[in-house]
Backbone and ligand atoms as CSV (ligand in chain L), in Angstrom:
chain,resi,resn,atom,element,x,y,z
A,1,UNK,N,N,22.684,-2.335,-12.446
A,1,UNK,CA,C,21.779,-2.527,-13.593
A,1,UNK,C,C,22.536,-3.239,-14.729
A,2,UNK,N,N,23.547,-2.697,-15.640
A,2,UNK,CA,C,24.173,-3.323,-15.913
A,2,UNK,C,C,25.784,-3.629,-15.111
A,3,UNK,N,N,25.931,-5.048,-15.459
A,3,UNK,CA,C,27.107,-5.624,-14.854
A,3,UNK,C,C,28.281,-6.004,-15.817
A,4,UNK,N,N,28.249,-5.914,-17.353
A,4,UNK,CA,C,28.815,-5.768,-18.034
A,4,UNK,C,C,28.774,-4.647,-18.836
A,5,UNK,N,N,29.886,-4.342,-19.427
A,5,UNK,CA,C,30.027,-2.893,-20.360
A,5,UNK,C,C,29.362,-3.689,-21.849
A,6,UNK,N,N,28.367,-2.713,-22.577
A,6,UNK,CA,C,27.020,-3.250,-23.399
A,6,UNK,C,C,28.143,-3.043,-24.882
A,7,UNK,N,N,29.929,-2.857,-25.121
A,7,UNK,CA,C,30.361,-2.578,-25.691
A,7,UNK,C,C,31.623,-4.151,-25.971
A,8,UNK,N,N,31.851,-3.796,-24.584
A,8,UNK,CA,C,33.421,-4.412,-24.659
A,8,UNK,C,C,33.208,-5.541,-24.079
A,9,UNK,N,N,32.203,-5.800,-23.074
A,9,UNK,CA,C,31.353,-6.640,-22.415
A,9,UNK,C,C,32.943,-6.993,-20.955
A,10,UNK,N,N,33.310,-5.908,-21.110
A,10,UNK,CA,C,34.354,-5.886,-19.738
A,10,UNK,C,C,33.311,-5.908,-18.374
A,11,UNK,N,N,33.580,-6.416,-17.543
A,11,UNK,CA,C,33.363,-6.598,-15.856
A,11,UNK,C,C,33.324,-5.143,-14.958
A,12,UNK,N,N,33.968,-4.506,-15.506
A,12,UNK,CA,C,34.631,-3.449,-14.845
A,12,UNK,C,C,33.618,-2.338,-14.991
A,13,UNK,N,N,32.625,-2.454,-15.766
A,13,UNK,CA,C,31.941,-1.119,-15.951
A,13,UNK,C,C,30.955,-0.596,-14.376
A,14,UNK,N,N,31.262,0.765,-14.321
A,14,UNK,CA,C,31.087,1.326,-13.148
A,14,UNK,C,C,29.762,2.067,-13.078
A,15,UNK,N,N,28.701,2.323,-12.512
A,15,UNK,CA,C,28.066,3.859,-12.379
A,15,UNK,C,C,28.406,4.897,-11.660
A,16,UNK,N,N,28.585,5.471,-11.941
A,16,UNK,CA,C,29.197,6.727,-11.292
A,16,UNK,C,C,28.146,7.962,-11.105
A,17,UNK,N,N,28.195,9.011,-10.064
A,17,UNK,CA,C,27.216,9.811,-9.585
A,17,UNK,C,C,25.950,10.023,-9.940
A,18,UNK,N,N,25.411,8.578,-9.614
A,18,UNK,CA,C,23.885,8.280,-9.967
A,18,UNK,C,C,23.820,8.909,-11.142
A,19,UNK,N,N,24.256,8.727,-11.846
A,19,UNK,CA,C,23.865,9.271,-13.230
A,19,UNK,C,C,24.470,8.609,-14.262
A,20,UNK,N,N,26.275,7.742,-14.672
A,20,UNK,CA,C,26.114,7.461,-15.701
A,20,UNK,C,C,27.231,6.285,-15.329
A,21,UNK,N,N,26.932,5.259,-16.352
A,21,UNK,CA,C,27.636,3.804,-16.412
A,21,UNK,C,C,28.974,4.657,-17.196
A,22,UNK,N,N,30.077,4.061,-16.743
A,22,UNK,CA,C,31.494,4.380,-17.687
A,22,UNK,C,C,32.181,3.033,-17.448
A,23,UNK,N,N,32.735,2.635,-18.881
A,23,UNK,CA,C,33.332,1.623,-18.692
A,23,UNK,C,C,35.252,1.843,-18.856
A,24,UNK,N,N,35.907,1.451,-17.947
A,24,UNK,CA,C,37.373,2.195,-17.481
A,24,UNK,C,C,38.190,0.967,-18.838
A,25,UNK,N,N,37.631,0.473,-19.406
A,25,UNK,CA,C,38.321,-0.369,-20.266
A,25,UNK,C,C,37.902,0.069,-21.878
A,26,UNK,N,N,36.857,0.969,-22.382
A,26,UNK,CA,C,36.999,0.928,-23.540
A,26,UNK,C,C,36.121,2.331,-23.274
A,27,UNK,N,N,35.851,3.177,-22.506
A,27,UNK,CA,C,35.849,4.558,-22.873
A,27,UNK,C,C,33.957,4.573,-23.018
A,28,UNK,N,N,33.336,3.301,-23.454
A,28,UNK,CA,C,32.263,3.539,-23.462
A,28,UNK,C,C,31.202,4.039,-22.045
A,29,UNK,N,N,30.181,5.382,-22.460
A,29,UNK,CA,C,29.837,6.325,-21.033
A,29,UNK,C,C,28.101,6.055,-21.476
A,30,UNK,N,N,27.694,5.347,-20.496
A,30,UNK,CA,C,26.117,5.854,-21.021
A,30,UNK,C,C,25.132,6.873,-19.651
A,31,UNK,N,N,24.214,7.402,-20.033
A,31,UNK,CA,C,23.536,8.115,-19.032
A,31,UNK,C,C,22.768,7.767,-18.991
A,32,UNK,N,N,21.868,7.379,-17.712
A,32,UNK,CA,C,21.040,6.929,-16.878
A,32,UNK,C,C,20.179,8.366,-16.634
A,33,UNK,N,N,19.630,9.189,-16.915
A,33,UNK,CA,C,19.246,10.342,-16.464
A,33,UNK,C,C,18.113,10.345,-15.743
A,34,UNK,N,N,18.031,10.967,-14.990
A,34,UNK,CA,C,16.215,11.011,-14.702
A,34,UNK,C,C,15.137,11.010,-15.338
A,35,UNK,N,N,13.766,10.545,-15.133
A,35,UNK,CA,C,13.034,10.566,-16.166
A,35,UNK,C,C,11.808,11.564,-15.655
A,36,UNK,N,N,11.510,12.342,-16.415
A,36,UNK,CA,C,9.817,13.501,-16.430
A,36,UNK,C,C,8.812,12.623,-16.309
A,37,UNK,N,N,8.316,13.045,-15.338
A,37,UNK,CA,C,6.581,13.019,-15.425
A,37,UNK,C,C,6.094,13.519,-14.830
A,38,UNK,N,N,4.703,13.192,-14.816
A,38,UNK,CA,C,3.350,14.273,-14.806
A,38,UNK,C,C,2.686,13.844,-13.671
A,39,UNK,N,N,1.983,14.538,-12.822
A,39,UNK,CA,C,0.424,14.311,-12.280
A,39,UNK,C,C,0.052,15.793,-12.248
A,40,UNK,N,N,-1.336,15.024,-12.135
A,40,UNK,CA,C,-2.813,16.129,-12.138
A,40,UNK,C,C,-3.351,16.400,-11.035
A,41,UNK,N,N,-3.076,17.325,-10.500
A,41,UNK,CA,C,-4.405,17.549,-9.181
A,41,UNK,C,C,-5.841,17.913,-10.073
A,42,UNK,N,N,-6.722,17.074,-10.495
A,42,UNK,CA,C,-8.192,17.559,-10.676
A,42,UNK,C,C,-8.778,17.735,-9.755
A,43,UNK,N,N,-9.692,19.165,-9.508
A,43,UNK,CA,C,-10.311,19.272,-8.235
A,43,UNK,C,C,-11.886,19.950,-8.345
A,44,UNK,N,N,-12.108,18.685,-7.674
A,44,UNK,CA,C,-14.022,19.194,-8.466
A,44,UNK,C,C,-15.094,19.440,-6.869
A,45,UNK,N,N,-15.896,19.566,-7.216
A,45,UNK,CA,C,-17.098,19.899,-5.941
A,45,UNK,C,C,-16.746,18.774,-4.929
A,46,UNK,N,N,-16.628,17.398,-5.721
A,46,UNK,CA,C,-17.007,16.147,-5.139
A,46,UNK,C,C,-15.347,16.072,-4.215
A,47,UNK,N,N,-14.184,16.551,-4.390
A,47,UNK,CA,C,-13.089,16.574,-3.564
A,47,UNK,C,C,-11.923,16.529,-5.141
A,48,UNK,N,N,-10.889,15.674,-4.716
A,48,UNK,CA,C,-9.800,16.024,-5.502
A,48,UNK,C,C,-10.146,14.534,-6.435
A,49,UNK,N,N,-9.645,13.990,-7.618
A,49,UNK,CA,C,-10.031,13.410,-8.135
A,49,UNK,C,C,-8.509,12.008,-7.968
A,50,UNK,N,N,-8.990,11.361,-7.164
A,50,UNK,CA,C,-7.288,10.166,-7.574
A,50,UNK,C,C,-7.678,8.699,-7.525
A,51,UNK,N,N,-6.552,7.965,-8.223
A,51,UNK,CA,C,-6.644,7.038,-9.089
A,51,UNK,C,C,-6.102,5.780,-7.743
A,52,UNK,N,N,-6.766,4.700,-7.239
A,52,UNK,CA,C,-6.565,3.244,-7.260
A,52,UNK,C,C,-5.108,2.996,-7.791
A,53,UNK,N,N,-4.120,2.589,-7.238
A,53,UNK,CA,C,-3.025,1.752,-7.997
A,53,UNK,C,C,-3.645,0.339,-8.091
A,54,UNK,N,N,-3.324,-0.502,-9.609
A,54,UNK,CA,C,-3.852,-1.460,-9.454
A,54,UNK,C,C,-2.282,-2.800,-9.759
A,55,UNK,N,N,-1.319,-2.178,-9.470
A,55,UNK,CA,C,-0.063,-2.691,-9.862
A,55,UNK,C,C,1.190,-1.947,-8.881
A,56,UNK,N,N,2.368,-2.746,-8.568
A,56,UNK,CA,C,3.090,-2.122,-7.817
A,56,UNK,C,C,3.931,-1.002,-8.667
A,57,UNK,N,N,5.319,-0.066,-8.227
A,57,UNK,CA,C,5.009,-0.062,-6.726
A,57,UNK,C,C,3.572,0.795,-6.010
A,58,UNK,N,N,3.909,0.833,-4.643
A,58,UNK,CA,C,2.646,1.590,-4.377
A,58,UNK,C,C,0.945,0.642,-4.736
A,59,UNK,N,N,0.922,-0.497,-4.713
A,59,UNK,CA,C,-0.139,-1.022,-5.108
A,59,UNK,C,C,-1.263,-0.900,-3.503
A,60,UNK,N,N,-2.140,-0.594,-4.134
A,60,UNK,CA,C,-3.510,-0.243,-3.191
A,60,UNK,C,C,-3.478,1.164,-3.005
A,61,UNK,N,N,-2.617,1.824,-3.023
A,61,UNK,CA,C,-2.474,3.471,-2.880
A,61,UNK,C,C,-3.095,4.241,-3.521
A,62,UNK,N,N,-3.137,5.486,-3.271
A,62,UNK,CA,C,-3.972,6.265,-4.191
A,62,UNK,C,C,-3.104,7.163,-4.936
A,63,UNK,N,N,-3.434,7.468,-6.101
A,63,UNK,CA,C,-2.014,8.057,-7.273
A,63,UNK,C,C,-3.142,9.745,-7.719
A,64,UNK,N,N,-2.124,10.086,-8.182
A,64,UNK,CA,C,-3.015,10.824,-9.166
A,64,UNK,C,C,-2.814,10.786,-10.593
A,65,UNK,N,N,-3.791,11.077,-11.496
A,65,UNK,CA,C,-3.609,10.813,-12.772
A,65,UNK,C,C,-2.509,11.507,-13.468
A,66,UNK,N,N,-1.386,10.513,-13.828
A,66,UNK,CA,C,-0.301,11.420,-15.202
A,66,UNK,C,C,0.525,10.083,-15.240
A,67,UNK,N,N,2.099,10.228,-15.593
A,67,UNK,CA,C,3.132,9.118,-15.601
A,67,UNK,C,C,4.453,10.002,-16.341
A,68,UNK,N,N,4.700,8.880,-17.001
A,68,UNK,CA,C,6.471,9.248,-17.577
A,68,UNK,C,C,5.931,9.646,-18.713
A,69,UNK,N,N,6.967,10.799,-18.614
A,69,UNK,CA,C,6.434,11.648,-20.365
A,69,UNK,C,C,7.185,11.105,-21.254
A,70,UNK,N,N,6.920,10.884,-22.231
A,70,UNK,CA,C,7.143,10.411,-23.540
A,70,UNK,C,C,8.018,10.683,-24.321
A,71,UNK,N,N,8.900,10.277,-25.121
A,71,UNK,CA,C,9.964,10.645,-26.075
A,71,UNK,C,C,9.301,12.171,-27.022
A,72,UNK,N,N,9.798,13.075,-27.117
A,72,UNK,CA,C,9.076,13.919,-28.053
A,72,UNK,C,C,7.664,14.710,-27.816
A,73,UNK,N,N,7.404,14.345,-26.425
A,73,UNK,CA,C,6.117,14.952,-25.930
A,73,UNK,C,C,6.573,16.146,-25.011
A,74,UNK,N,N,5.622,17.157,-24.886
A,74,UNK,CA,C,5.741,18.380,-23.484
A,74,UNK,C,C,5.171,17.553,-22.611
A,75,UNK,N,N,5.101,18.265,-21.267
A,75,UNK,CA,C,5.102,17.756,-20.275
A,75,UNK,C,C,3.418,17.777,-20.120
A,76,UNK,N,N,2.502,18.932,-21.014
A,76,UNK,CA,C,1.717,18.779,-20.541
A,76,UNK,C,C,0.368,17.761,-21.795
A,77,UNK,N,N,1.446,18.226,-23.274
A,77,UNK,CA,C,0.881,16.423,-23.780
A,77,UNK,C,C,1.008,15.290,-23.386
A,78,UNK,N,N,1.874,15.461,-22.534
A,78,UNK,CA,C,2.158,13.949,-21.979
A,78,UNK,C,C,1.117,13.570,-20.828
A,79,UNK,N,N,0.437,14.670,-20.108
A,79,UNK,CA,C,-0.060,14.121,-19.285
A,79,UNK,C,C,-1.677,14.052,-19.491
A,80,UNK,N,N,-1.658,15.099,-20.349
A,80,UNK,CA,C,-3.046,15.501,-21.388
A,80,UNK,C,C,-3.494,13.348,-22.200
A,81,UNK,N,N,-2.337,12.985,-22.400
A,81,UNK,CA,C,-2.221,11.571,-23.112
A,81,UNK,C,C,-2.477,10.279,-21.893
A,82,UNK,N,N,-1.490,10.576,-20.372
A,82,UNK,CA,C,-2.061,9.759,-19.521
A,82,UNK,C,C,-3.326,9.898,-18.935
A,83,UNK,N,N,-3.808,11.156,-19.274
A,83,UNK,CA,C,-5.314,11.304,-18.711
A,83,UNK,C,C,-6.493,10.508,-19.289
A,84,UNK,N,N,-6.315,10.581,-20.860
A,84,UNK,CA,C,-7.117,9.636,-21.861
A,84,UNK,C,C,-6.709,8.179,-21.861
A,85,UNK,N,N,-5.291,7.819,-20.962
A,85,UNK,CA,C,-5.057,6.666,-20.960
A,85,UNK,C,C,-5.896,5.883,-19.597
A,86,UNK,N,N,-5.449,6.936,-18.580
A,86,UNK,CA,C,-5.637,6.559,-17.556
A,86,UNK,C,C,-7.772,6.570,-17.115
A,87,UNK,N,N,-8.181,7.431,-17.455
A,87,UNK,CA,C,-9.503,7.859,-16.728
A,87,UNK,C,C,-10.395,8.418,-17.697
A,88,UNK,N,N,-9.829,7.804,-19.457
A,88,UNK,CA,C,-10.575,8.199,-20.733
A,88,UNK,C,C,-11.038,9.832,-21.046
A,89,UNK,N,N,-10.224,10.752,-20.435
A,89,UNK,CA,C,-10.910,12.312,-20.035
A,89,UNK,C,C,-9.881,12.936,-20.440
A,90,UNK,N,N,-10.028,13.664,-21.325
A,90,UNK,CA,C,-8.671,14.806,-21.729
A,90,UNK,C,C,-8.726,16.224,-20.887
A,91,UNK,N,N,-8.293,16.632,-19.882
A,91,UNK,CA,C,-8.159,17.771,-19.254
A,91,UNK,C,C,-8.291,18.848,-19.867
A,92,UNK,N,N,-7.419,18.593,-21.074
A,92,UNK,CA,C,-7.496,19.870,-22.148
A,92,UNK,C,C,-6.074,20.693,-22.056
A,93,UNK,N,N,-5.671,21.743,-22.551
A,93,UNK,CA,C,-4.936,22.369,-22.336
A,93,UNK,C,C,-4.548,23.510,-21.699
A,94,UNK,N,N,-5.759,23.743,-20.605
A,94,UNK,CA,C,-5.484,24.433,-19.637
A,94,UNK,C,C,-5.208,24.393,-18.251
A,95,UNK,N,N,-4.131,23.445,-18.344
A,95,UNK,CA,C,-3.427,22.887,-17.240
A,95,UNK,C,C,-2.576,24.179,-16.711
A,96,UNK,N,N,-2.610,24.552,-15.166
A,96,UNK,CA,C,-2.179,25.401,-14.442
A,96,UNK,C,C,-0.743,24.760,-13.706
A,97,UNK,N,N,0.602,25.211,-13.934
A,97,UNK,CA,C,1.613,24.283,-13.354
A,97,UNK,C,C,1.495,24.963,-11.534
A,98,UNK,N,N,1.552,23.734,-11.350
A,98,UNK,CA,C,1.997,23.812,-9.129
A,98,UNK,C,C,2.896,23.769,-8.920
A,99,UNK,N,N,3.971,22.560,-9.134
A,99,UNK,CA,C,5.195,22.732,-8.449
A,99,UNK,C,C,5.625,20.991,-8.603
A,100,UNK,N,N,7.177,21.106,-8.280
A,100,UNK,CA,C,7.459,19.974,-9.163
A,100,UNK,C,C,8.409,19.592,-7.920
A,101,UNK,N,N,8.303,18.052,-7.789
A,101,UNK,CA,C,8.965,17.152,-6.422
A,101,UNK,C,C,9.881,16.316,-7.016
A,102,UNK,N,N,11.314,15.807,-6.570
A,102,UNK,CA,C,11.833,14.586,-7.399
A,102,UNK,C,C,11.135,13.255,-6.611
A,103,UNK,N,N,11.050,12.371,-7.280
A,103,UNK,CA,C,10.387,11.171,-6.746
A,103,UNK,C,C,11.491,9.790,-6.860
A,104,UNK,N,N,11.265,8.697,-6.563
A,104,UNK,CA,C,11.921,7.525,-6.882
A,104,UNK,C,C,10.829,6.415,-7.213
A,105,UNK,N,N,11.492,5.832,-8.546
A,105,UNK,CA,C,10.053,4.726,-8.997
A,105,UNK,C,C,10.937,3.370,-9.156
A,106,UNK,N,N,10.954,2.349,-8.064
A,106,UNK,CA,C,11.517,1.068,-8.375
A,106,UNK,C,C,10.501,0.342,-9.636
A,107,UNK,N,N,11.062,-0.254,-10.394
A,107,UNK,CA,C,10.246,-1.061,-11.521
A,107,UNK,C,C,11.081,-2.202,-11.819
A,108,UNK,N,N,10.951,-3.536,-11.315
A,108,UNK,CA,C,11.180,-4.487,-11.972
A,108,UNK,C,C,12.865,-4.661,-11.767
A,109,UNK,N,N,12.963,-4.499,-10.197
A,109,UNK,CA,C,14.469,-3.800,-9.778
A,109,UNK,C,C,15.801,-2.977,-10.186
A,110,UNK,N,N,15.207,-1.851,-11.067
A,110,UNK,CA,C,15.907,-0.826,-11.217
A,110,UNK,C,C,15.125,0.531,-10.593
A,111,UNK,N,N,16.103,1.101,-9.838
A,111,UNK,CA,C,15.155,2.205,-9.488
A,111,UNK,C,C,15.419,3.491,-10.139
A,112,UNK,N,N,14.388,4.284,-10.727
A,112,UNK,CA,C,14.479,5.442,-11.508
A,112,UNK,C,C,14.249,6.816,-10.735
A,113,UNK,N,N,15.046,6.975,-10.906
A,113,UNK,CA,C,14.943,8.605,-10.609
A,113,UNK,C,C,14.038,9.388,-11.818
A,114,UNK,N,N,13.340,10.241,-10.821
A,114,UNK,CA,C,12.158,11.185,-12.099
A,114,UNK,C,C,12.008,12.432,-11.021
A,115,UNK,N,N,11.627,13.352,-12.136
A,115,UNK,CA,C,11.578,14.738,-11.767
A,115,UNK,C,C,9.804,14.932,-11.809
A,116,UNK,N,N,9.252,15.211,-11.165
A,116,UNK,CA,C,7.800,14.668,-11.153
A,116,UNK,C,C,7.050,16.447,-11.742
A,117,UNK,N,N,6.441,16.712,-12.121
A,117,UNK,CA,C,5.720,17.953,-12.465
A,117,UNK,C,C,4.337,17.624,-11.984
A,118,UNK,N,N,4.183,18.657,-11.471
A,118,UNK,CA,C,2.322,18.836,-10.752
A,118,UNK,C,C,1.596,19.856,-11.548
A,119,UNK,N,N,0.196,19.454,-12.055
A,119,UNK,CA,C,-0.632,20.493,-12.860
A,119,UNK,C,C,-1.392,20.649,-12.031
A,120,UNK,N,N,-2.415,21.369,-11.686
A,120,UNK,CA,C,-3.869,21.489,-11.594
A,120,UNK,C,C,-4.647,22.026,-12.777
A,121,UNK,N,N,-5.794,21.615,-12.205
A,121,UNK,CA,C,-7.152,22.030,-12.769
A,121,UNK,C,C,-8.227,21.928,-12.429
A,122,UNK,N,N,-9.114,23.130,-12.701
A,122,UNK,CA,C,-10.784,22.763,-11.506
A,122,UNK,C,C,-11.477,22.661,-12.504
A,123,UNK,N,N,-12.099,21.043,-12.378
A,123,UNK,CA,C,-13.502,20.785,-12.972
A,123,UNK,C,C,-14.404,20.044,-11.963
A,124,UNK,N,N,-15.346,21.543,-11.385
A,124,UNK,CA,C,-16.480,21.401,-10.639
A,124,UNK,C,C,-17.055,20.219,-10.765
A,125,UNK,N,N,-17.487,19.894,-12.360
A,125,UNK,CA,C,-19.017,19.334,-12.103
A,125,UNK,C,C,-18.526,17.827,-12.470
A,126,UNK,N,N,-17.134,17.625,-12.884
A,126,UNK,CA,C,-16.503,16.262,-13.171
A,126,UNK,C,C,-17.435,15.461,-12.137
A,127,UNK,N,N,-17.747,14.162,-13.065
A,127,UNK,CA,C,-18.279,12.972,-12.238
A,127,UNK,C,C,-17.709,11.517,-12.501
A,128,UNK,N,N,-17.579,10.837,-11.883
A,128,UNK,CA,C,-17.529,9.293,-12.349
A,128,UNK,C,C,-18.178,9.202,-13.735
A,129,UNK,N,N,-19.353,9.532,-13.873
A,129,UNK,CA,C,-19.843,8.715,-15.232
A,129,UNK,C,C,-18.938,9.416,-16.172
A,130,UNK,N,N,-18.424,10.558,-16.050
A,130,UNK,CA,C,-17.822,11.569,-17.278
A,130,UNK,C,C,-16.498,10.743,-17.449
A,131,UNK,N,N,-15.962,9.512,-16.925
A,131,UNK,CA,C,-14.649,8.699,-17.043
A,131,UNK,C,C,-14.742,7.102,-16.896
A,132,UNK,N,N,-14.120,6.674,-17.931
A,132,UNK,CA,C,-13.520,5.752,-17.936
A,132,UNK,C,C,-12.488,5.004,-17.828
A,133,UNK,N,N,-12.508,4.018,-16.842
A,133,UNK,CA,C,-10.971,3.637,-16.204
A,133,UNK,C,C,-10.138,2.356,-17.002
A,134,UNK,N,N,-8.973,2.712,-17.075
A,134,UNK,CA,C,-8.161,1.618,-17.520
A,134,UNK,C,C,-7.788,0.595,-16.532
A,135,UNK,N,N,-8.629,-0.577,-16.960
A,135,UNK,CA,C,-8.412,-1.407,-15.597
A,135,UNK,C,C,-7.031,-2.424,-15.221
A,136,UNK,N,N,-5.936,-2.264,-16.298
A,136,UNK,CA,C,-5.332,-2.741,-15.880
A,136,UNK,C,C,-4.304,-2.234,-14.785
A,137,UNK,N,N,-3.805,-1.066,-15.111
A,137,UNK,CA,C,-3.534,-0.395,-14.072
A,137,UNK,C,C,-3.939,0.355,-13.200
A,138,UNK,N,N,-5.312,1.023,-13.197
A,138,UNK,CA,C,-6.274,1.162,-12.213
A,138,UNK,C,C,-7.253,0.647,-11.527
A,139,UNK,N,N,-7.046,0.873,-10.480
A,139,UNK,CA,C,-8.110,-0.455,-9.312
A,139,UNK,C,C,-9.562,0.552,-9.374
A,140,UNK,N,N,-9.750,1.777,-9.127
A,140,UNK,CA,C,-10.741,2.440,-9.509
A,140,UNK,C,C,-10.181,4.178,-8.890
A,141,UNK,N,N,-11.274,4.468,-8.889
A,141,UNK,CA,C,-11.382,6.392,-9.446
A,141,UNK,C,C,-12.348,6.709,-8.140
A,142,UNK,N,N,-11.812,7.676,-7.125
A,142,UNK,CA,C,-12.322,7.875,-6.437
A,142,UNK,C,C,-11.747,9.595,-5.819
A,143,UNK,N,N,-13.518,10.163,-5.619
A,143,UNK,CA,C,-13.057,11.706,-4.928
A,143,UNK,C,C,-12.881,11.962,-4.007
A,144,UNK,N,N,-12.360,12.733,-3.436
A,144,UNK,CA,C,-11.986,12.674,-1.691
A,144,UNK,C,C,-12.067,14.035,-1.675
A,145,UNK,N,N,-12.906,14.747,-0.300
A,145,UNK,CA,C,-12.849,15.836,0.083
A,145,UNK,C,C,-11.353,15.869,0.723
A,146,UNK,N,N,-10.987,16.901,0.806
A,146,UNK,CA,C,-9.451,17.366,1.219
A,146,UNK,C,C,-9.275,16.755,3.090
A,147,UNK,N,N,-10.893,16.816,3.689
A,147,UNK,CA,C,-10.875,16.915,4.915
A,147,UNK,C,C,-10.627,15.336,5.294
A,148,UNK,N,N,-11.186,14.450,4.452
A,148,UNK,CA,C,-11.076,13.175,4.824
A,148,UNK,C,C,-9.932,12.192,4.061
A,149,UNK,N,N,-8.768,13.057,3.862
A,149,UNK,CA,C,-8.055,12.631,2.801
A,149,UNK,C,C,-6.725,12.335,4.319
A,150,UNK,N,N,-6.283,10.845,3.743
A,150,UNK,CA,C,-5.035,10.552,5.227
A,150,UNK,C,C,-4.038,10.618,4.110
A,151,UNK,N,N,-2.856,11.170,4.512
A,151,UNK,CA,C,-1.519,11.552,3.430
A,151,UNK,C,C,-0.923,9.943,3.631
A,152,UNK,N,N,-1.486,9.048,4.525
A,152,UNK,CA,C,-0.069,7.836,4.269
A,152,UNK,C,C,-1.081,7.019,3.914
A,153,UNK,N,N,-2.107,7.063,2.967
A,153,UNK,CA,C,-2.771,6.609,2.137
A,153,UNK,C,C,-2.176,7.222,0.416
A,154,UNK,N,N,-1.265,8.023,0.462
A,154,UNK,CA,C,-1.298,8.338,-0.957
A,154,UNK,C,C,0.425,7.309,-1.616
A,155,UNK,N,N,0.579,7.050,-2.379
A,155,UNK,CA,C,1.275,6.562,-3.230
A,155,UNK,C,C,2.664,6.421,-3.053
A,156,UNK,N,N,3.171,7.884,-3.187
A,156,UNK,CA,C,4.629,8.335,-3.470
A,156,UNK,C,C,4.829,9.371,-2.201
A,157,UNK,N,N,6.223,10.047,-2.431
A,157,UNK,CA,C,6.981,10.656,-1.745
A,157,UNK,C,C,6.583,11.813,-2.480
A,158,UNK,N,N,6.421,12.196,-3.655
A,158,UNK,CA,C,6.183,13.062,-4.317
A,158,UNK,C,C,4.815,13.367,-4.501
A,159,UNK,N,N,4.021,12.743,-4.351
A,159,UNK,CA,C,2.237,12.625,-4.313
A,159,UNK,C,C,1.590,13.416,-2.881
A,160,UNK,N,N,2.668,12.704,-1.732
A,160,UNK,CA,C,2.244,13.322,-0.571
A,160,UNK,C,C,2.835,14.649,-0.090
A,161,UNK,N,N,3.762,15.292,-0.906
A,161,UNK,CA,C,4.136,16.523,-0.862
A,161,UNK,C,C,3.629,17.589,-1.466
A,162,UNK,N,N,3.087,17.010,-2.570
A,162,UNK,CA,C,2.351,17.830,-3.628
A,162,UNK,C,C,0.840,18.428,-2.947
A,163,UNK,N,N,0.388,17.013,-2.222
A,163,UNK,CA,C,-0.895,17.449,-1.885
A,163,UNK,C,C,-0.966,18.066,-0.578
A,164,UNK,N,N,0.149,17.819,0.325
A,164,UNK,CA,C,0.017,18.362,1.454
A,164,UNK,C,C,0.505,20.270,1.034
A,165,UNK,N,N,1.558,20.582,-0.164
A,165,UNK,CA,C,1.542,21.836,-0.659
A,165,UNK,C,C,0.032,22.386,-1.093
A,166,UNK,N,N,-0.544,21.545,-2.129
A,166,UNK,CA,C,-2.119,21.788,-2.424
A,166,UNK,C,C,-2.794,22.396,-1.046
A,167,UNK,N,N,-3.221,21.446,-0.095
A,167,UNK,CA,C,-3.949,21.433,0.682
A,167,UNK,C,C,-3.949,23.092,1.479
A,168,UNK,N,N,-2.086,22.841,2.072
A,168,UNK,CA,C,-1.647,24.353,2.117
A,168,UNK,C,C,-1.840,25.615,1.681
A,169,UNK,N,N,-2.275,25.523,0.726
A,169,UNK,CA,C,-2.388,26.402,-0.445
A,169,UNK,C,C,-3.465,26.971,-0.210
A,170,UNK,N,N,-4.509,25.742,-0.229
A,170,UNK,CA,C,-6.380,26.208,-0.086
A,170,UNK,C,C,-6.488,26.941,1.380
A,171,UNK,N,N,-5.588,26.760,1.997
A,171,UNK,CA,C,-6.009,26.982,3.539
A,171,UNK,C,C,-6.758,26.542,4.224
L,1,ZN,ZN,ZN,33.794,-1.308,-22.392
């Protein structure tokens, strides 16, 4: 990622255990850390509620609604914020935590490590008309009963663990 030290602008700067650039010529250390984020299992009459990728990676896949949490945000304003970003619908704050997967997100050839957090929440009577989609990064909004749902249709490494735990779960 970087190939020079952002200090001394020495050659030599290293990353070291996936986690931090050190440069062996002027002491300067930066951290690369993992980054938080969110998805939502919404789960209504009509099946589970997930999002169209309309951008890579993962483009054509199916996501679920959340992302990278924010400087200064909880985990579950943050996703409470991609929900109104993503599908115009604020969940609210009674997000139930599931269980949390690490994921990998290449962007623009750096790849990020993130610690992914899973919410649920059941809203029965949720419909399409009750949302509005952000079309630049969503291709569209679609429900899927659990039964007709194929796992190498979903997104991530962390998307298809989550839901195959979900699914588990319901019995
Ligand atoms: Zn340096």
């Amino acid at each position: 990622m970087f190939q020079f030290c952002t200090t001394c602008a020495s050659p030599h700067i290293r990353f070291e255990a996936q986690t931090r650039f050190q440069c062996p010529d002027c002491g300067f250390v930066y951290y690369h850390n993992i980054a938080a984020a969110t998805g939502c299992i919404i789960h209504t009459d009509k099946g589970i509620l997930f999002l169209l990728r309309a951008k890579e990676p993962a483009l054509g896949k199916l996501d679920l609604p959340g992302g990278f949490v924010s400087p200064g945000e909880s985990a579950v304003a943050g996703l409470r914020r991609e929900c109104l970003e993503e599908i115009g619908w604020d969940p609210g704050p009674e997000l139930s935590f599931f269980a949390s997967f690490p994921n990998t997100y290449p962007y623009q050839g750096i790849l990020y490590n993130t610690c992914d957090m899973y919410f649920t929440l059941s809203a029965p009577a949720l419909r399409k008309a009750d949302l509005c989609r952000e079309p630049e990064e969503i291709g569209g909004i679609q429900f899927i009963q659990p039964a007709e749902l194929r796992i190498e249709d979903l997104a991530f490494d962390s998307t298809r663990r989550v839901i195959q735990a979900f699914l588990d779960r319901q019995g």
